[in-house]
C-alpha positions as CSV (number, residue, x, y, z in Angstrom):
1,X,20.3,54.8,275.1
2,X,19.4,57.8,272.5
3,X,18.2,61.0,274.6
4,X,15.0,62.5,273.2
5,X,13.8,66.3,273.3
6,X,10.4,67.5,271.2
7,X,10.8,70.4,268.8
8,X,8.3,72.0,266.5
9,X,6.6,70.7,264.0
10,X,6.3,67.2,265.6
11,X,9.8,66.5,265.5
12,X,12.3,65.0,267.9
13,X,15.8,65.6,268.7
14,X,17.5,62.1,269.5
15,X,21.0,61.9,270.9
16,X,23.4,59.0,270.8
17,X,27.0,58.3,272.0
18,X,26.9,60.5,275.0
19,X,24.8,63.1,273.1
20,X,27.8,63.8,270.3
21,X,25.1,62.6,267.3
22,X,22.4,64.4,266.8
23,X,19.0,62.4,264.9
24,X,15.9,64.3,264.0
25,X,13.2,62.5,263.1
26,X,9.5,62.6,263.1
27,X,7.6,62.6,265.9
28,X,5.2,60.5,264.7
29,X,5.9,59.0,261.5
30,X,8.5,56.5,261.1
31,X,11.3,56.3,263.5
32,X,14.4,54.5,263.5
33,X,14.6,51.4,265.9
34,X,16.9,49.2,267.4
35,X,17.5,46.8,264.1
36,X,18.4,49.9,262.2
37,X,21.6,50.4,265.7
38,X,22.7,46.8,265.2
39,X,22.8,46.6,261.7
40,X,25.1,49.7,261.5
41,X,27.2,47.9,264.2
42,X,27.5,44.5,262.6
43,X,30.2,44.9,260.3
44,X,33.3,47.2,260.2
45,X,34.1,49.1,257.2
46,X,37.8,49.4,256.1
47,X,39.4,52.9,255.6
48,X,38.7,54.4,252.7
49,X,35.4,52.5,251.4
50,X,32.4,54.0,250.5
51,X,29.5,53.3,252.2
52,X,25.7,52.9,250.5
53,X,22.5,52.9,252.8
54,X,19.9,51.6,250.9
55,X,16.7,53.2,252.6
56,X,18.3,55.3,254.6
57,X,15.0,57.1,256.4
58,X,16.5,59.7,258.3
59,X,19.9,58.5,257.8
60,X,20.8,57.2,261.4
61,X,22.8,54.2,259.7
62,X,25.0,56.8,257.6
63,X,25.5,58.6,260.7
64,X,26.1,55.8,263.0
65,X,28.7,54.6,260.7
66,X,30.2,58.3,259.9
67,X,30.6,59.4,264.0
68,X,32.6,56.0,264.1
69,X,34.8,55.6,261.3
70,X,36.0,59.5,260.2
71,X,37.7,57.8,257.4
72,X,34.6,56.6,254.9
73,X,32.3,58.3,252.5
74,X,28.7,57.5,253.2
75,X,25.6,57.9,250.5
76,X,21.9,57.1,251.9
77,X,19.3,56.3,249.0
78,X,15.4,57.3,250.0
79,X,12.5,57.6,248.6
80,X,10.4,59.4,250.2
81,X,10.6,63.4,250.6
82,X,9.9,63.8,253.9
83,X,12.5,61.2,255.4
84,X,15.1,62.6,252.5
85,X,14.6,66.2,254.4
86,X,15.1,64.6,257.6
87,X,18.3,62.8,256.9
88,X,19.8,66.3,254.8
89,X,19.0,68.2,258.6
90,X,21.0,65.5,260.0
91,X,23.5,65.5,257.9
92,X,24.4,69.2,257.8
93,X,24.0,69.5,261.8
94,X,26.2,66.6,262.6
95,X,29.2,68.1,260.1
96,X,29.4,65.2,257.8
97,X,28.2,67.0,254.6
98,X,31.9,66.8,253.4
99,X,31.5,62.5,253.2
100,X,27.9,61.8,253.7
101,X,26.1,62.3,250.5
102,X,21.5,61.9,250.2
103,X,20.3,60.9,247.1
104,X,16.6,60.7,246.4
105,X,15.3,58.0,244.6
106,X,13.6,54.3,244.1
107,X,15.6,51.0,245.2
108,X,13.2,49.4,242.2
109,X,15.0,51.8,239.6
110,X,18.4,52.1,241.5
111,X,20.3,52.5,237.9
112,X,18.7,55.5,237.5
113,X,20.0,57.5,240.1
114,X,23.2,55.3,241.5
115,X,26.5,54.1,239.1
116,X,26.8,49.9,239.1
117,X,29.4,48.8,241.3
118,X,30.1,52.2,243.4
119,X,30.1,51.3,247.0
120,X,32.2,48.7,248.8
121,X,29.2,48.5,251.2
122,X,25.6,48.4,251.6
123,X,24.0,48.0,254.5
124,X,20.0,48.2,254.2
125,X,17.1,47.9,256.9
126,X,14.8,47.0,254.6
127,X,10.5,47.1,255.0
128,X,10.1,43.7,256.7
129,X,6.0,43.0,256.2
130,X,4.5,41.5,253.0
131,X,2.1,44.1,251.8
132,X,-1.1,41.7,252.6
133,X,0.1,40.7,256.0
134,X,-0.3,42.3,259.7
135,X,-1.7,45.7,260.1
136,X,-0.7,48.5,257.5
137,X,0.6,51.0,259.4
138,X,-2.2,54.0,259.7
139,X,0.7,57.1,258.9
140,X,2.2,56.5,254.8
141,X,5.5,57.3,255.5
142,X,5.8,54.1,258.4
143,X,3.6,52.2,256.2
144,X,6.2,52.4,253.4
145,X,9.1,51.6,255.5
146,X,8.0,49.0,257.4
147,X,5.4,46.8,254.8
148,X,6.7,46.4,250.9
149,X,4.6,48.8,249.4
150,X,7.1,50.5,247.6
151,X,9.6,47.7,246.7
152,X,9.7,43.8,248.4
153,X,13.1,42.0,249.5
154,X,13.9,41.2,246.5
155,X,13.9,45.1,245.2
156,X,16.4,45.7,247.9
157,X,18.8,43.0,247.3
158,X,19.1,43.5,244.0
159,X,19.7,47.3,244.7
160,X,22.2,46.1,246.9
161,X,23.7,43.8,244.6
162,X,24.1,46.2,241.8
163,X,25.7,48.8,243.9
164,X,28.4,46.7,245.5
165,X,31.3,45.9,243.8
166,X,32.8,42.9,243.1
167,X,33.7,41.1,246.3
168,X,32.4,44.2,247.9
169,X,30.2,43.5,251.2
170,X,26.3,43.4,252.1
171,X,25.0,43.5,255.5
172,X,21.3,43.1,256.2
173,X,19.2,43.2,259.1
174,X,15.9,40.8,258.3
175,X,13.6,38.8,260.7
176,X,14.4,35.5,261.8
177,X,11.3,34.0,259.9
178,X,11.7,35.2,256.6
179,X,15.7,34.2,256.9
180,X,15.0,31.6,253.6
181,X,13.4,34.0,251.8
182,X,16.6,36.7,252.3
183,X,19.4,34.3,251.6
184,X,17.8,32.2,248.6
185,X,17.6,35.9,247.2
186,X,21.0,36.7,248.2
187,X,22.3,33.7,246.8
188,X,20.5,34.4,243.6
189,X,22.2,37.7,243.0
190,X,25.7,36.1,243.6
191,X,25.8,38.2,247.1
192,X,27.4,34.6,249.6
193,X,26.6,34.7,252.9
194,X,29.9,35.2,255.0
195,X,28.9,35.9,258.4
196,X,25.0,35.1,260.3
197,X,24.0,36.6,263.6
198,X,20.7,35.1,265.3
199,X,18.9,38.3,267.4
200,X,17.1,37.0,270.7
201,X,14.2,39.5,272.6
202,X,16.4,37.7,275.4
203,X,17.8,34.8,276.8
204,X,15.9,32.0,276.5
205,X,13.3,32.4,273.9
206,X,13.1,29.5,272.0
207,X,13.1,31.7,268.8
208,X,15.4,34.3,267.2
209,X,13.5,37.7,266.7
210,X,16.0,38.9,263.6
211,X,19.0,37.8,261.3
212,X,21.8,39.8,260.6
213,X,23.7,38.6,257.6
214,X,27.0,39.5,255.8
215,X,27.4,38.5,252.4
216,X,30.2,38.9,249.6
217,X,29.7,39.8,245.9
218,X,30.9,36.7,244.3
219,X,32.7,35.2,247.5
220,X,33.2,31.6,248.2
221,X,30.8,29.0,250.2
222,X,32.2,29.1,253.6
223,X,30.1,30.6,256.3
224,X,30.8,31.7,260.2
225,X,27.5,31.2,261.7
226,X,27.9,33.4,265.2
227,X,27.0,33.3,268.7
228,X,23.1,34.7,269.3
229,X,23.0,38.3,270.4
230,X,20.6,39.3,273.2
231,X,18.9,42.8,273.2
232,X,17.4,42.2,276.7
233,X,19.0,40.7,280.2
234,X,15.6,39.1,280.5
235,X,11.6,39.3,279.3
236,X,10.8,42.5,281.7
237,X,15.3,43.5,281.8
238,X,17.0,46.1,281.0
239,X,19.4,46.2,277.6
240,X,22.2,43.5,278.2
241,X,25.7,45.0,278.2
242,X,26.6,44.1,275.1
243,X,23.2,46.2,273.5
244,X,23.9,49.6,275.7
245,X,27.5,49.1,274.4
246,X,26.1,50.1,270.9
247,X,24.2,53.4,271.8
248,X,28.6,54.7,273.2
């Protein structure tokens, strides 16, 4: 489980992995949860490949994926100034500025600041509210990376799909309702799903709470649907094993 300390300025100093990576984020602005920890876990990058983020916040993916695997590049894409700050401190502090690159930019007008076809993976957290549904979020910067203000589903899987190369991977992280919407989309932009994860609250909800998904750039039909993962031994339970196995 991430250790938390306050600084100045409203910040906090998160720890993961025994305390050896280091997250500052904002206090009270948008702060990475545990959907943004299992989609950096889902899929394993080979040595080598580089590594996209696409709406990175304060990077946490990027450096989830960097403290594991010391042989990847990683670039995080953000928009806003603030969380691009955030995830430069966390970068530099953490010693991956050598293979973990921020670039500061729009998903909407990727070609502008990213090269087609650069990455052999993108993993993206993507905003998961319609802009008319639920509650805005009262601060901006959560409001923009939680409800698609600044770019819907379909911004980011077309981001994601002209970064990848060809049979390059995709992993997103997307709730369990909205699952048609996210692979018709993927589908459409020739990125197959290869792999499907169900999230549960817990066992025995009758309902998944999130999808994780894998896809290929141009890959074939077949799909390994996998067994549900549980965040919680029960409704009031501690993490199962299995979830406190991805914060070491």
């Amino acid at each position: 489980m991430p250790q938390t300390q306050i600084f100045p300025k409203l910040q906090t100093n998160d720890t993961l992995f025994q305390g050896q990576l280091t997250c500052r984020q904002g206090r009270d602005g948008y702060r990475f949860s545990i959907d943004a920890v299992l989609a950096a876990h889902f899929t394993v990058p080979r040595p080598g490949e580089r590594v996209l983020d696409l709406g990175c916040g304060c990077g946490v993916i990027g450096l989830i994926m960097a403290y594991r695997y010391s042989n990847i590049s990683c670039c995080g894409l953000e928009l806003q100034d603030e969380l691009a700050v955030l995830s430069e401190e966390n970068i530099t502090c953490n010693g991956f500025a050598d293979r973990f690159r921020l670039v500061r930019g729009d998903v909407r007008f990727i070609s502008t600041v990213l090269s087609p076809e650069t990455f052999d993976l993108v993993v993206c957290n993507p905003p998961y509210r319609k802009k008319e549904s639920g509650r805005i979020n009262p601060g901006h910067q959560a409001s923009l990376a939680r409800h698609e203000l600044a770019g819907e589903i379909e911004a980011f899987v077309n981001g994601a799909a002209f970064a990848v190369r060809n049979r390059g991977r995709v992993v997103f992280i997307y709730p369990a309702g909205r699952s048609a919407t996210l692979l018709c989309l993927l589908h459409r932009y020739r990125l197959v799903p290869k792999r499907l994860q169900p999230v549960y609250s817990y066992p025995g909800m009758e309902s998944a709470r999130l999808i994780l998904v894998e896809a290929v750039k141009n890959g074939g039909e077949q799909m390994e649907l996998l067994a549900p993962f549980y965040i919680f031994a029960g409704r009031e339970g501690d993490y199962t094993p299995a979830m406190r196995a991805l914060y070491h």
